[in-house]
C-alpha positions in Angstrom: -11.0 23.3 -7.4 -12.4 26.6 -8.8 -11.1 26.1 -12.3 -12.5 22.4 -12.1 -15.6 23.6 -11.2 -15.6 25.9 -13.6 -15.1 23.2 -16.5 -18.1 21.6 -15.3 -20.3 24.3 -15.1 -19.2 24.6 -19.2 -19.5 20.9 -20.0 -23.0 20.6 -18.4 -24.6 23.6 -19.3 -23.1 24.3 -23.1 -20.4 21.4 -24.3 -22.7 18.2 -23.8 -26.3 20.0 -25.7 -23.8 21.8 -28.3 -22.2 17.8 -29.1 -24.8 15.5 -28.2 -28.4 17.4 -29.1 -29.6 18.3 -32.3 -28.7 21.1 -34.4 -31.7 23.2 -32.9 -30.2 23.0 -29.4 -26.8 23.5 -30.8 -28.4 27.4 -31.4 -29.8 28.0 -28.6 -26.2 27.2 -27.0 -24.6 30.1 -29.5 -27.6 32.1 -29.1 -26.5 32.3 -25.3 -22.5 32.3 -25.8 -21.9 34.6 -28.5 -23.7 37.4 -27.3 -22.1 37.2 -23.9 -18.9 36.7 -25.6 -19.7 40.1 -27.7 -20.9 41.9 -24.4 -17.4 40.8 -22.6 -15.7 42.7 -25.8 -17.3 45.7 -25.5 -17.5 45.8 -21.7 -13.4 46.0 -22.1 -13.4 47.9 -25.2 -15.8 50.7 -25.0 -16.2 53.7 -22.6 -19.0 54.4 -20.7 -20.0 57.2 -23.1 -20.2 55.0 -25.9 -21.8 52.1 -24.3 -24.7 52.9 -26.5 -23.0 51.0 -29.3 -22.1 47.9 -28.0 -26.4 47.7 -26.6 -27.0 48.4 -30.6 -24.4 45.4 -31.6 -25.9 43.2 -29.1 -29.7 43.4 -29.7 -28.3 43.5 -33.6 -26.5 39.9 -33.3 -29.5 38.2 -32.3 -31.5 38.7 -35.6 -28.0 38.2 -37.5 -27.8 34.7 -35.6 -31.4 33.4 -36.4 -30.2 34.2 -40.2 -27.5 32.8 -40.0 -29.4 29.6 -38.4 -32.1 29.9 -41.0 -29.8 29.6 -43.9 -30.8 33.2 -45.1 -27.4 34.6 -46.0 -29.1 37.9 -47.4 -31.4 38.2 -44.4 -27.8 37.5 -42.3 -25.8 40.3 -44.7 -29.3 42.7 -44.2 -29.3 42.2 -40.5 -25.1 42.4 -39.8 -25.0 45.6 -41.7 -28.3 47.4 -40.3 -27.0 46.9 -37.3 -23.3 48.7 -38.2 -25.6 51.1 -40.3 -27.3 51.7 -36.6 -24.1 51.8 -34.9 -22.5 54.3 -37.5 -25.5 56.8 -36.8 -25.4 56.4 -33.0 -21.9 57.0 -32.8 -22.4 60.1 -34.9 -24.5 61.4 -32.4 -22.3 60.7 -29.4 -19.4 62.2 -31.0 -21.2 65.0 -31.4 -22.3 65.3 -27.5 -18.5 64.4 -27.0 -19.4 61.0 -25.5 -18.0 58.7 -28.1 -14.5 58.7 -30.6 -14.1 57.5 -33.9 -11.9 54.7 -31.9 -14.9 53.8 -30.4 -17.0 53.8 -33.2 -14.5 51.9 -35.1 -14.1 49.4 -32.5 -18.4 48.4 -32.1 -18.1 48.2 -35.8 -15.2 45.5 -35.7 -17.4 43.8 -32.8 -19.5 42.6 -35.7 -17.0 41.1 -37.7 -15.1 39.3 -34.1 -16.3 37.2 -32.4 -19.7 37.5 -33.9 -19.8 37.1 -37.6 -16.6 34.8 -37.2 -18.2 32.7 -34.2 -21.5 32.2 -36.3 -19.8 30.2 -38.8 -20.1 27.1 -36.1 -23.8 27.3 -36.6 -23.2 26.4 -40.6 -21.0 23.6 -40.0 -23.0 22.1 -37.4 -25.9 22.5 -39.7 -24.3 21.2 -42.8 -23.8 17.4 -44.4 -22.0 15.3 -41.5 -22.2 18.9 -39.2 -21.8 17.1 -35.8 -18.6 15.3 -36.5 -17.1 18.4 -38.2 -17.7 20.3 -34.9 -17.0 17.7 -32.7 -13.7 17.5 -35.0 -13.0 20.8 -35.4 -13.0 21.4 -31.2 -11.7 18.5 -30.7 -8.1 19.6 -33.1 -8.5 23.0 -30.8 -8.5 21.3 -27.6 -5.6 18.9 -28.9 -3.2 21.9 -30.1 -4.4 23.7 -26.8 -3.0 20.6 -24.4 -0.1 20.1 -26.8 1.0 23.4 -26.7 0.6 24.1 -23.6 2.4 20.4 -22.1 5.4 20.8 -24.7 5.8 24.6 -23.6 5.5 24.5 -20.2 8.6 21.1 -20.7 10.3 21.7 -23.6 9.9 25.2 -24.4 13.0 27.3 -25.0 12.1 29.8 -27.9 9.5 32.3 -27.4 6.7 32.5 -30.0 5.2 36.4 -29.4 6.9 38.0 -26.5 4.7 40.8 -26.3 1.9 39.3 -27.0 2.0 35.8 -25.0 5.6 36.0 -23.0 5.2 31.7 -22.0 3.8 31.0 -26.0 7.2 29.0 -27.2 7.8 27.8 -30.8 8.3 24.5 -29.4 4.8 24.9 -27.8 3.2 25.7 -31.4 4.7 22.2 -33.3 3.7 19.8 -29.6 0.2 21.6 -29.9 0.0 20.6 -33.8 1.6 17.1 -33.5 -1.3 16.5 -31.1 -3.9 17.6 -32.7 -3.0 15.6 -35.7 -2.7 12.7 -34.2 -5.9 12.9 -32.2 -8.1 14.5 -34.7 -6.6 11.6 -37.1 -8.1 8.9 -34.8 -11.2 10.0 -34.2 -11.8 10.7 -38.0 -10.8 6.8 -38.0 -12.7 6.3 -35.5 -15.8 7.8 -36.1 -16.1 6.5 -40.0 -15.9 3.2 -38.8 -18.6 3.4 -36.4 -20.6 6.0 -37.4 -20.6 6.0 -41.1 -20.4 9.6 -42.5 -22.9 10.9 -45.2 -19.6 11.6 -47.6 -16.7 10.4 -48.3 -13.3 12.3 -47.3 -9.9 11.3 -48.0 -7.5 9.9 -45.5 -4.7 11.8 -45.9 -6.9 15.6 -46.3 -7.4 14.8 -42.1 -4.0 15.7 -41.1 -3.7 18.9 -43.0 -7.1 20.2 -41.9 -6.3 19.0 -38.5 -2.8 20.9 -38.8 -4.7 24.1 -40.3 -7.0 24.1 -37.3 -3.9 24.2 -34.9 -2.4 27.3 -36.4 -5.8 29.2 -36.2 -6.4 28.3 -32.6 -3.0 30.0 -32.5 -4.3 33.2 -34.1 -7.5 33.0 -31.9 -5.6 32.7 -28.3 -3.1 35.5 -29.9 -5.8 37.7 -30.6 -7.9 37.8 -27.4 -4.3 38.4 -25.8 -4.1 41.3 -28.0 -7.0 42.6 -26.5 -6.3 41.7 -23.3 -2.7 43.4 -23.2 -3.9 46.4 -25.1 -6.7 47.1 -23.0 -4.6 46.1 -19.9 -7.2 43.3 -18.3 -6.2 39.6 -17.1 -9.4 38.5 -18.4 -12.1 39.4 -20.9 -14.7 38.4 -18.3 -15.5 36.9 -15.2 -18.4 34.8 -15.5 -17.1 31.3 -15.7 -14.7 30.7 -12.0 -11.1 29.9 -12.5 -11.4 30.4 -16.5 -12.5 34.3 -16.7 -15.1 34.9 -19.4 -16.9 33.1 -21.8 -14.6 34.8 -24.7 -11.4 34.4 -23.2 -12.1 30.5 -23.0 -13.4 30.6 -26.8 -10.9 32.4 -28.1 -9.2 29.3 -29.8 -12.1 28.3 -32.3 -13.3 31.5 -33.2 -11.1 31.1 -36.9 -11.8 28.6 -36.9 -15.4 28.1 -38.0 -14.8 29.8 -41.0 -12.0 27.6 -42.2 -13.8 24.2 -41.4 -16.9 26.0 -43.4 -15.1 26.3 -46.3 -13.0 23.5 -46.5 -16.0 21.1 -45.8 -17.9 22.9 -48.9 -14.9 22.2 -50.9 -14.8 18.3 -50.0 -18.2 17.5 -50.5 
């Protein structure tokens, strides 16, 4: 019941503006999840000493975000490295009062770069030609390769995938999680060209591979926040959303994914 309600909570308050509302809403959505998805990082990441630099990261991603929104990529690359220019000084000074490590440093830097500068991506695509089918596409390949992986494992699987990094991942798991994706993300494409007509056109058989591309990098997503999680020895990232932990640990998946749909839209159009 908890983790039901807790799948509400994020269709209603974030999944149904982000889809359904225009691209405007769509930011205020990120400009609520990504910094509580940065906080959750640094929360884990970062000692108390050095808390100081994840506060500088956070009131930094804002500006970065509105940027990013604004189409001002040299306002966006201004603002993203002020900010690590502002960490990089304030974690001089606390290593100096023996509050902060070069770790530490290191890691508020890389804060920048995931989940925020990788998460903001999402604003571009939805903001680009055809942007709300390419995000609804693009989650709705994560959520495929998510349920197909996770079905097939929990059945089928025999092999593990990364023991030490997600013991009950199976290799099994990975090609169930990418046949459904393809074959859902191939429908609705079909779908959703024949009854909403997209601004461009895109080739048939492109949708499969993309959709495919989009299952590995959920892959390296999940595997990554997992990384974290085992390294810094926490179940969760967070605990704001019930049954699901925080709003990072149920994002994981699509954060590499932006950047690839980005890119490969650009190059289709």
């Amino acid at each position: 019941m908890t983790r039901i309600l807790g799948a509400l909570i994020l269709l209603v308050v974030f999944a149904i503006p982000a889809v359904f509302g225009p691209a405007w809403a769509f930011f205020i959505v990120v400009l609520i999840v990504l910094p509580i998805s940065l906080h959750e990082l640094y929360r884990v990441g970062l000692d108390a000493g050095a808390r100081p630099l994840g506060l500088i990261g956070l009131v930094g991603s804002f500006p970065y975000l509105y940027t990013i929104y604004m189409g001002s990529f040299t306002g966006a690359l201004l603002a993203i490295c002020g900010t690590g220019l502002a960490i990089l000084a304030a974690g001089l000074y606390l290593f100096e009062k023996g509050k902060s490590t070069a770790r530490q440093v290191s890691f508020a830097l890389s804060g920048l770069i995931y989940p925020l500068a990788l998460l903001s991506f999402w604003i571009l695509v939805r903001g680009g030609t055809d942007g709300r089918f390419w995000m609804i596409f693009g989650l709705l390949a994560t959520f495929l390769a998510d349920i197909g992986a996770y079905y097939t494992g929990k059945n089928l699987g025999r092999h593990a995938l990364a023991k030490r990094l997600s013991p009950k991942k199976t290799v099994e798991g990975l090609f169930g999680g990418i046949g459904l994706s393809v074959l859902g993300a191939s429908l609705f494409f079909v779908l959703y060209s024949r009854f909403l007509p997209l601004e461009m056109p895109y080739p048939l058989w492109v949708i499969p591979l993309i959709a495919g591309a989009i299952s590995l990098l959920d892959l390296v997503g999940d595997l990554s926040a997992s990384m974290y999680k085992r390294d810094f020895q926490v179940k969760d990232l967070g605990s704001l959303i019930p049954g699901h932990g925080g709003m990072l640990d149920r994002m994981d998946g699509i954060v590499p994914v932006g950047i690839f749909l980005y890119f490969v839209v650009r190059v289709l159009q």
